[in-house]
N, C-alpha and C positions, 0 to 999 in steps of 0.2 A: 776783551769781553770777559764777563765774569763768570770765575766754575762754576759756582753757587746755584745748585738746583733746587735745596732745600734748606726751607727754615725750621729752626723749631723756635717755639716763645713757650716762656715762663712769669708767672708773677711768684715775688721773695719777700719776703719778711713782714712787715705791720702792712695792711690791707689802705687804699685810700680811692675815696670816690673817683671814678673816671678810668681805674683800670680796666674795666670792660670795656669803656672806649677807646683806650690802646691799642687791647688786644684783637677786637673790632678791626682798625685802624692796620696793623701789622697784618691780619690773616688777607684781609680785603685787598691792603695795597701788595703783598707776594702772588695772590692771585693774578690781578694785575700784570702781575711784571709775569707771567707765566712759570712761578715757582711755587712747589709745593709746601703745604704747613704744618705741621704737625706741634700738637697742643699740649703741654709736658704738665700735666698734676703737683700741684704741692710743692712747688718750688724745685730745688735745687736735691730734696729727697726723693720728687719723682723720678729725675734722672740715674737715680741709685736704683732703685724699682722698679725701672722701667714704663711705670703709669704713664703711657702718651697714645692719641690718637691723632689718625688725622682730622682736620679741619677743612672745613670747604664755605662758602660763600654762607650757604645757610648754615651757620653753627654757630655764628654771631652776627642773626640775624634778633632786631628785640633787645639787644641786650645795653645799648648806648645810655641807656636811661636809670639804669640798676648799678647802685653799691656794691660794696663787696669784690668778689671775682672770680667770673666762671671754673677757671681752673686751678682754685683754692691755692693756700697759700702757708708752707709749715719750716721752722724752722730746722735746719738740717748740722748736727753734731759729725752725722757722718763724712758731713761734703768736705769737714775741714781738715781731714785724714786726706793724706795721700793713696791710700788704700780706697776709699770713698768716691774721691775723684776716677782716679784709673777706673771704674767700675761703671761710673756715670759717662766716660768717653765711651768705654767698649757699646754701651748700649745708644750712644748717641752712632758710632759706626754701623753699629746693628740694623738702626733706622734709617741711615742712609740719610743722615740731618748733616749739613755742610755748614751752617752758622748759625748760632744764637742770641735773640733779641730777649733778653733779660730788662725786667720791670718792676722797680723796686728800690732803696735808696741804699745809703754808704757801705751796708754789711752785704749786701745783695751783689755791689760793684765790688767791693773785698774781694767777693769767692771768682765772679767772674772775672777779674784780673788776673788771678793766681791763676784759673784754669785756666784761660786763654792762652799764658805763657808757658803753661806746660805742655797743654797737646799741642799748640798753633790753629787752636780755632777761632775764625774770626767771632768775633762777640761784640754788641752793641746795649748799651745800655740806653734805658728810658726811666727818666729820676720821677718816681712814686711814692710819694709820703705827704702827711700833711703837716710836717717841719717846716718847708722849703729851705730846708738847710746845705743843701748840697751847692756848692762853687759850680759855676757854668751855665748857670740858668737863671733866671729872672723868678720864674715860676715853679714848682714841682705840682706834678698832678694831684690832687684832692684836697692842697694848700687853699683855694677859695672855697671850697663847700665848705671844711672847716670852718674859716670863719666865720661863714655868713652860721653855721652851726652855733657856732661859741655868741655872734652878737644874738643871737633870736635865743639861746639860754639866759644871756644878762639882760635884757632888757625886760623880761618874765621877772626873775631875779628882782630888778628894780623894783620894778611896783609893788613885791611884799614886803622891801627892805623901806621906800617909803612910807608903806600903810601903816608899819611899826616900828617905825622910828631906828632902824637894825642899821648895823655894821658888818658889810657880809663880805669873806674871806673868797674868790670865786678861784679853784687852781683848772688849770688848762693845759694840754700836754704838750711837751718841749723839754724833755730832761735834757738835753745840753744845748738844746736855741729858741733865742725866744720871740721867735715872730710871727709865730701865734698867736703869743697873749702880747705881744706889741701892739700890733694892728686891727685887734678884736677888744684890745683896752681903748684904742682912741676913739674904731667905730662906736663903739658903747658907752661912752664918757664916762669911762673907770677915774677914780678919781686919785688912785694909784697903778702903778706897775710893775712889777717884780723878775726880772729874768736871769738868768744865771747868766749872763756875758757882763753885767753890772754886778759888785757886791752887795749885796743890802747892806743897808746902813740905816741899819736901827731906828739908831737916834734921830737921825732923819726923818722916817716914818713916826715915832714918837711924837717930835715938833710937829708934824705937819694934823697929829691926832688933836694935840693941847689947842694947836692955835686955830688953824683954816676950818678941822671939822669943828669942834666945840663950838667957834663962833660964824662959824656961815652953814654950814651941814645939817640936816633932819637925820641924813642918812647918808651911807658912804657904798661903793664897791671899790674893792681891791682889787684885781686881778694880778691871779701869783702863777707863772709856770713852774711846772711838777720840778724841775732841775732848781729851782733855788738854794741856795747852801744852806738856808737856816734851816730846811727841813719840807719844804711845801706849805699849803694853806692853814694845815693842822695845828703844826709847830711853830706859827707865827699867828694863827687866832688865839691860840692857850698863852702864849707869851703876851699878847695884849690886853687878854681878857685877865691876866693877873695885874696890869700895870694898871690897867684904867676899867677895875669891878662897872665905873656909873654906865658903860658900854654895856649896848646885847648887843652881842659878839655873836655871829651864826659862819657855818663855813658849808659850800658847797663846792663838791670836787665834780668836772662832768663827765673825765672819766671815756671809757670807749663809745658814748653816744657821738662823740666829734668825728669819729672814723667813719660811722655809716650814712647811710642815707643816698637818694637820689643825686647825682654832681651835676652841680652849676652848670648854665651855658658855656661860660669860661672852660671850666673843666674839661669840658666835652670836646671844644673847639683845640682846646693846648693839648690833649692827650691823642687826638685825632691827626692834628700837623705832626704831631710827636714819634706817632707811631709809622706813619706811612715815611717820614722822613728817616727811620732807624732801617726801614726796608732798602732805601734809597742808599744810604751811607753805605750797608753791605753792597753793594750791588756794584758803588762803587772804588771798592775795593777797601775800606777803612774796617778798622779793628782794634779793637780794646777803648774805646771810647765812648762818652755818650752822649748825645745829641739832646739838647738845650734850646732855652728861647732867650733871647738878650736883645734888647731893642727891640722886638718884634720880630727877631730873623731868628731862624734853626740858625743853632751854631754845632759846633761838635770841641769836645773838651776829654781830653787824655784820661782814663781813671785812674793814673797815680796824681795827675792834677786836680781832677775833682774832690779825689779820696785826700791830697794830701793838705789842698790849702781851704782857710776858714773862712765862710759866708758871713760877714761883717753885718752888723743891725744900721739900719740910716740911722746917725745922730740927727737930722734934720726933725725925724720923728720922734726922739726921745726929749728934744727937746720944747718939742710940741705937747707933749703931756705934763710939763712942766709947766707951762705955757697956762694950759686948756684948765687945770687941774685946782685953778685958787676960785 
C-alpha cells in the first residue's frame, strides 16, 4: 500500500493550452484516491517561496476550458543551485507533501530528475509544451491547439498574400523541433517548410522560387520554425528579397499568440488521461518518470530516457510536402 498522503502539482516553464486541464485532472483524480493536494505557485520558484495552497474539488472547478494556468508559471535560477533545492524540499517537508506531479516539458523534467535523486521524492512528470518534442509520448499537451492556432493564422495569411500577389515568410515556434511548423505547413498547404532537424539548403529553395513559384504560383507561403540556422523568417525573407527584388517579400512571425487560447477537445481529453494517470503512477509506487500516450495507451518513460533520447520528425510527412508542394 502506498505512504503517499499527499501531493502537491506544479506547472514549469513556457505555459501551453490544457494545463488547467491537468491540473484539473491531478487535483480531482488525488481526491479520489483519498489524498490531499496542494497547488505550488510559479513553478519550481514557488517551492523556494513557499507559495502553495491547498486544493480541493472546487478550485478547479470552471477552469478545463481556459489557457494559460491557474497556478502560473516562472522560470527559477534558484532551483538550479543546490542551495535552492535543499530549501524547496525543506518547505515541501514543511507541507507535509509526499510526491510531486510536475507539468511542463524537458527543462521542467531536468530539475525534477535532479531533485527527485537527491531528496528521493517520488516525482512524476506530465509533458506540457506546444513542441511535442519530448520522447515517450505521441502527443504533449497544447501541441493540437497550436496547431489548429498556427492553420487559422495561415489560412487569414493566405487570402492577403493572394489578393496581392505576396510571398510571405510565416515563422512558428520550435527552436529545436519542428513539428509545429511540420504539420501546420501541410495542414495549411505551405508551399515550403523549414525546420531545424533539416539543413536548409538554399539553393534548393532558390530553384524551387525560379522554377514552381515564377511559373505555377500568384503567391507562396513558407512556413519557417523560429530554430532554423539561417536565422528565422527575417533572415531568410531579407536573403530572398535581395535575390529575387521582382518578389513582395512580407514576413510574419506569430510569436506567443500559439501559446494561448481555449485547448482543443483533444487537449482536454490527453491532459485529462494524463493527469489522473500521473496520480495513479504515484500511487503505484513509480518515480522519476513521465507518463505519455503511445498508441492510445498511458505509457510511463524514465526522464533520463525522455530527457536523454531525440523525438525524430515522420519522414512519411516530409516527404509529403515535397509531394503536396509543386
Amino acid at each position: 500500500m502506498s505512504s503517499i498522503k499527499c501531493v502537491g502539482v506544479l506547472t514549469s516553464g513556457g505555459d501551453a493550452p490544457g494545463m488547467n486541464a491537468a491540473i484539473r485532472a491531478v487535483v480531482r483524480g488525488s481526491i479520489y484516491n483519498n489524498l490531499r493536494v496542494i497547488g505550488i505557485k510559479k513553478g519550481y520558484q514557488g517551492l523556494i517561496n513557499d507559495e502553495m495552497e491547498e486544493m480541493f474539488s472546487k478550485s478547479v472547478s470552471n477552469i478545463i476550458q481556459t489557457g494559460g494556468t491557474i497556478l502560473k508559471s516562472a522560470r527559477s535560477m534558484e532551483f538550479k543551485t543546490k542551495e535552492g533545492r535543499k530549501k524547496a524540499y525543506e518547505n515541501l517537508q514543511k507541507r507535509g507533501i509526499d510526491a510531486l506531479v510536475v507539468i511542463g516539458g524537458d527543462g521542467t523534467f531536468t530539475g525534477a530528475r535532479i531533485f527527485g535523486e537527491e531528496f528521493n521524492i517520488p516525482i512524476v512528470g506530465i509533458p506540457g509544451t506546444i513542441d511535442n518534442d519530448l520522447y515517450g509520448t505521441d502527443y504533449t499537451i497544447g501541441y493540437d491547439t497550436a496547431l489548429n492556432t498556427v492553420v487559422q493564422a495561415v489560412d487569414k495569411i493566405r487570402d492577403t498574400a493572394t489578393a496581392h500577389s505576396r510571398l510571405f515568410f510565416i515563422e512558428v515556434m520550435g527552436r529545436d523541433a519542428g513539428f509545429l511548423a511540420l504539420r501546420s505547413g501541410i495542414a495549411s498547404g505551405a508551399e515550403a517548410i523549414l525546420v531545424p532537424e533539416i539543413k536548409t539548403d538554399y539553393s534548393q529553395l532558390d530553384r524551387f522560387l525560379q522554377n514552381e513559384y515564377r511559373k505555377t504560383k500568384s503567391s507562396s507561403i513558407v512556413l519557417v520554425a523560429e530554430g532554423d540556422e539561417i536565422g528565422g523568417a527575417i533572415k531568410i525573407a531579407e536573403r530572398v528579397g535581395r535575390d529575387h527584388p521582382e518578389y513582395d517579400v512580407r514576413v510574419t512571425i506569430l510569436g506567443h499568440i500559439q501559446r494561448g487560447g481555449s485547448p482543443s477537445a483533444f487537449d482536454r481529453v490527453v491532459a485529462s488521461q494524463l493527469g489522473v494517470a500521473a496520480v495513479s503512477a504515484l500511487l503505484d509506487g513509480q518515480r522519476n518518470i513521465m507518463v505519455g500516450l503511445s498508441d492510445r495507451k498511458v505509457v510511463h518513460t524514465p526522464f533520463n530516457q525522455a530527457l536523454k533520447n531525440k523525438k525524430s520528425l515522420n519522414p512519411q510527412l516530409l516527404e509529403l510536402t515535397n509531394i503536396l508542394s509543386i
